[in-house]
N, C-alpha and C positions, 0 to 999 in steps of 0.2 A: 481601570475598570473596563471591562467587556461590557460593549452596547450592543445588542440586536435591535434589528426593525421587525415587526410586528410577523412581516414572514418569515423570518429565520425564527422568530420566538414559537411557535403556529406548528413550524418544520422540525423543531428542537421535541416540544414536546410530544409530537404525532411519533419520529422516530423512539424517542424515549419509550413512550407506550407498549409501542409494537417490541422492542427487545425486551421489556420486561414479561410484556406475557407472550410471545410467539417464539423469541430465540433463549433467552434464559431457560426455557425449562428444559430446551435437548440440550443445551452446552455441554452438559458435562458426557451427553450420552454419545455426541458425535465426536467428542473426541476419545473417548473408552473405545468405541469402535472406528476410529479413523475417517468417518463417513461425512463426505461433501452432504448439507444440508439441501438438496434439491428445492424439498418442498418451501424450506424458508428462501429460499433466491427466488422461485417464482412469487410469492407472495411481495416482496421487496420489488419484484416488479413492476407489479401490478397495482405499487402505491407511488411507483415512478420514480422509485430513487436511483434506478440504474444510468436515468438519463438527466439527472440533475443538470450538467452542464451544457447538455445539447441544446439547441435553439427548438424553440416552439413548432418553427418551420419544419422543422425533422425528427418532430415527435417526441424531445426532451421537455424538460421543465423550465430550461433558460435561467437556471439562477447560476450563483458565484462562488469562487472559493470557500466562503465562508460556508456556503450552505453544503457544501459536500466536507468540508471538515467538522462542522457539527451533526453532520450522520455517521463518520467513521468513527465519531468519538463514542458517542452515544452507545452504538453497536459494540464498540472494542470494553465499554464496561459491564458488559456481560458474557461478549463471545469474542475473540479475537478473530478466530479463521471466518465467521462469517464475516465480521470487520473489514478483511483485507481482502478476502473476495469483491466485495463491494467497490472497495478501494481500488483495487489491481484493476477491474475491469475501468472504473473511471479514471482514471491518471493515468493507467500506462497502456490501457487496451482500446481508449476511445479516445481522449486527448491528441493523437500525435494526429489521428485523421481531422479532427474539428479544427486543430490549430494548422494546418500542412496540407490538408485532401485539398483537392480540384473538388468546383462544386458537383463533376461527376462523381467522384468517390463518396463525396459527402449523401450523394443523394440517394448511395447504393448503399451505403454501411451503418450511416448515424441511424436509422429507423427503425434497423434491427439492434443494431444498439441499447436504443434508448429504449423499447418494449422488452426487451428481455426473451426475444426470441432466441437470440444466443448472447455467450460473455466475449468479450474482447481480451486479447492477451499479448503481451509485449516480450521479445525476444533480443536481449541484449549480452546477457551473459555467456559464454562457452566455456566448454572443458578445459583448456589451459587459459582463459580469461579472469576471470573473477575483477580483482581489483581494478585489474590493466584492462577498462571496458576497449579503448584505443587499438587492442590486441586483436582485430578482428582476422578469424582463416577462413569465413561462410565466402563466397564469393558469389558474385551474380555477373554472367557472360551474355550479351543482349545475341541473342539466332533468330532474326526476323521480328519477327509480332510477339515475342516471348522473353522472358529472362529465365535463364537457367541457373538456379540454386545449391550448390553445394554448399554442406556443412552443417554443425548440427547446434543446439542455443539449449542450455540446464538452466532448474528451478524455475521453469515456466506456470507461473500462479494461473490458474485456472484452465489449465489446456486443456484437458479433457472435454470440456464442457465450450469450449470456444470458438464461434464460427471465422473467427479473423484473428491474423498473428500481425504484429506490428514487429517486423527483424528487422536489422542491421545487418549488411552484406558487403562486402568489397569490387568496386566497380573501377573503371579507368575511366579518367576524362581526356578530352579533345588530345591533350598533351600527351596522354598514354599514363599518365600518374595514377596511381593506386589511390580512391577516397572510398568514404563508408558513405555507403547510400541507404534510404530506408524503404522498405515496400511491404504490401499488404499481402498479406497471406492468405486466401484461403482455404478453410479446413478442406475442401475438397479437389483444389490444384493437385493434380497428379505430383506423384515422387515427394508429397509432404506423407511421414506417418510420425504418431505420439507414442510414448515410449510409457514405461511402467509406472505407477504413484509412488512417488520416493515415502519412506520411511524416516517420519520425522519426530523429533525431538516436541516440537510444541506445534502452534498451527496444524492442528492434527485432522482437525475439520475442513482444512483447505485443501484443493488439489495443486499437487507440484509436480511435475514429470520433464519430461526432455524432449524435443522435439528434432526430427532429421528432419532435413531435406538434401536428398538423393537424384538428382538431375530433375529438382523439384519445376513444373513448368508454369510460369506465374508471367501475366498478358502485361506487357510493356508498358499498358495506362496504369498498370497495381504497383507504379514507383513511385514513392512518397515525398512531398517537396522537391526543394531544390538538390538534385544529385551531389552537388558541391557541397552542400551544409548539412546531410542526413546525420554527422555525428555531433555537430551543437546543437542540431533539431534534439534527437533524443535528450544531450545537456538539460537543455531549455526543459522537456517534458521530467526530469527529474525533478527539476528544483519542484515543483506543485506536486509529485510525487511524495519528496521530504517531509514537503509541509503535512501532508496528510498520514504519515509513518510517527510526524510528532503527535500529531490528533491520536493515532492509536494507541500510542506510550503513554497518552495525560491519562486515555479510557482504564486501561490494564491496569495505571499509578492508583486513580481513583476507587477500581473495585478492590484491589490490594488495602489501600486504607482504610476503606468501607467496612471489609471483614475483619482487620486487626482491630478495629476499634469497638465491632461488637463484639467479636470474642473476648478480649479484654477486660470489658465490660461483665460481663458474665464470669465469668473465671476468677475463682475466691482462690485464694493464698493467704497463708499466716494471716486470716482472720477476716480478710478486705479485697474484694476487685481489683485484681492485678495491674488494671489503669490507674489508680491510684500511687502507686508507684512512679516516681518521679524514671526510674530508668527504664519503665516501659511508655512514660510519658512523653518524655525529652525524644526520640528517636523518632515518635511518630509525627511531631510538632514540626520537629524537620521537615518531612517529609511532606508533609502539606504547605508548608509555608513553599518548598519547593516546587511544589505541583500546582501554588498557582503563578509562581513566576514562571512557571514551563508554558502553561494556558496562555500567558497576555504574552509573552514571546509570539507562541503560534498562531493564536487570531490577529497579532502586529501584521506578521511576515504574509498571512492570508490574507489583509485588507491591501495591503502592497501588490501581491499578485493581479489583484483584481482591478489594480489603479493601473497594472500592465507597467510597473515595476522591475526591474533586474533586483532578483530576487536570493539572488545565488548565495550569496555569504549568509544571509541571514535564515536560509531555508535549512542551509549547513548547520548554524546554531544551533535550529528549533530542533534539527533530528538529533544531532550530538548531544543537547542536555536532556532532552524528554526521555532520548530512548535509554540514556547513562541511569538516570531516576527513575525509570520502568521496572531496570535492572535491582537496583538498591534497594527499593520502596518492595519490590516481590521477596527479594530478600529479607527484608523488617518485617514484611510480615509472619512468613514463615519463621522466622526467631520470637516472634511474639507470641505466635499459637505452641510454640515445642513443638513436642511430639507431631502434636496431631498436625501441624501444619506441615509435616513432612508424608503425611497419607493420603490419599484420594478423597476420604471421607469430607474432608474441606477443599474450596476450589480455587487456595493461595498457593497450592504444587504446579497446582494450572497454569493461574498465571505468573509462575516462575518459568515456566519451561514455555508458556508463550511469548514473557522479554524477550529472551534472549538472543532472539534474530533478529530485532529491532538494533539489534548492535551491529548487524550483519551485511542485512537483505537493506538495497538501493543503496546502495554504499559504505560502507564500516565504518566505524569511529574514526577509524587513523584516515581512512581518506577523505571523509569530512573535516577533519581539521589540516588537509592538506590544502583543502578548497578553501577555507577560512585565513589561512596562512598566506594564500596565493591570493585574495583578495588584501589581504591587510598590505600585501608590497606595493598592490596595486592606487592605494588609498593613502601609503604613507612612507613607501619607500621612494 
């Protein structure tokens, strides 16, 4: 059973609200037209959910995993890309500074953060990267009071719109050895420019582009944590990442059910309401029994986070089943409606083509269970 306390219950149904009547009604329009929801991020500001995790001290709201995973979820059962917009800037655009920044960073970045001044944005992947994060060719060469930036980072969720990039770069330590170091970017460092909005498959409301940097000039305090551990920093900032990419696969699962069961409902066949049907029954029975053992996985692996838990193996899980039933449950739905759930007019096309990078994006399936595999040797070999 899933417990809240009174502010996560408070927080639950305020965001509830707000996506039913402020983000549900454009979903289908920003994604028919591709368009970043502007007006809905600044409103989402303005009720504090950008800065959920930030400290009070710095103009956040100071709560917990849980409370940023029962906002992504909320949101992902009506809109994904506003979802993960939400999401990307909280886990991967603001986290690596609140967990890693000098309380100088912290005291320059969190505030704009947390008001929605600007989005934060995290830059880990590259063009011959993808799986192989470890693969890093961005390098960062320290010339006085400066680092200098070559190389360039794809599918960067919300750059357009982002005053800070949280990259991975390759530096030498004392020894002369090649490590991945992390550092703050800002949108206005010289020799940083954003590149074109990629043309996407689902997430269509979200912005993605690709970011260079070109003898980018970035001040020698904008290096993040320990230069030595910038690439299990990022690690570390994934796993609470996962957990909340499962929070968006339970949203997507839940709106997918939601409509097979009322069109179903309505939908007369050979005499009777096609849920009536033991084989339009059985498949959807699945699928909810599975979405809620996807839920009490994911608020498990969130309460662990916030107890400051190693969280890895189990973040892995939450994202490898939620986002596998994201996929299935989009798919059952659209077998349930026919036709029509193969056309716009219903919004289970939608969210078919928004799973499917939930299989993808912070990880894939197969290197999730290479992290699950590599923990279980750990545990029992």
């Amino acid at each position: 059973m899933i417990e809240f306390t009174e502010e996560q219950k408070m927080l639950r149904d305020m965001v509830r609200d707000f996506a039913e009547n402020e983000v549900l009604p454009i979903a289908a329009e920003i994604d028919k037209e591709e368009r970043f929801p502007a007006e809905t991020i600044e409103k989402i500001a303005k009720l504090g959910l950008l800065g959920i995790p930030i400290p009070e001290e710095f103009g956040g709201a100071g709560l917990d995993t849980i409370s940023t995973v029962i906002t992504v979820e909320e949101l992902a059962k009506v809109c994904a890309s506003t979802a993960i917009t939400v999401d990307a800037h909280i886990t991967l655009g603001t986290m690596p500074i609140l967990s890693f920044g000098t309380e100088q960073q912290k005291n320059k970045y969190l505030p704009a953060l947390a008001s929605g001044k600007y989005l934060g944005a995290f830059g880990l992947t590259e063009p011959s990267g993808g799986s192989d994060a470890g693969n890093c060719k961005t390098t960062a060469v320290l010339n006085g009071d400066e680092w200098i930036l070559n190389g360039s980072k794809v599918f960067i969720t919300n750059a357009n719109y982002s005053g800070t990039f949280v990259v991975t770069a390759k530096t030498q330590n004392q020894a002369g050895d090649s490590i991945i170091s992390a550092f703050v970017v800002e949108r206005e460092n010289p020799g940083l420019s954003i590149g074109k909005s990629e043309k996407k498959m689902g997430w269509r409301g979200s912005d993605t582009r690709q970011i260079f940097l070109d003898n980018a000039r970035v001040p020698k305090e904008n290096l993040l944590g320990d230069p030595n551990h910038g690439f299990s920093q990022f690690l570390s900032i994934l796993d609470t990442g996962r957990i909340c990419i499962a929070a968006l696969a339970n949203g997507i699962t839940h709106a997918a059910l939601k409509e097979a069961l009322k069109y179903t409902q309505e939908r007369v066949a050979f005499g009777k309401p096609i849920y009536k049907f033991q084989g339009v029954q059985f498949p959807l029975a699945k699928i909810a029994t599975k979405l809620h053992a996807s839920r009490l996985m994911t608020y498990s692996v969130a309460k662990k986070d916030d107890a400051k838990e190693n969280v890895t193996k189990e973040a892995a899980m939450a994202k490898l089943f939620a986002s596998e039933l994201a996929m299935k449950a989009t798919t059952q739905a659209i077998q349930a409606l026919g036709g029509f759930g193969y056309c716009r007019e219903y919004p289970v096309e939608r969210y078919f083509r928004d799973a499917k990078v939930l299989e993808i994006g912070e990880g894939t399936s197969e290197v999730q269970q290479l992290v699950i595999a590599r923990k279980l040797l750990e545990e029992f070999g």
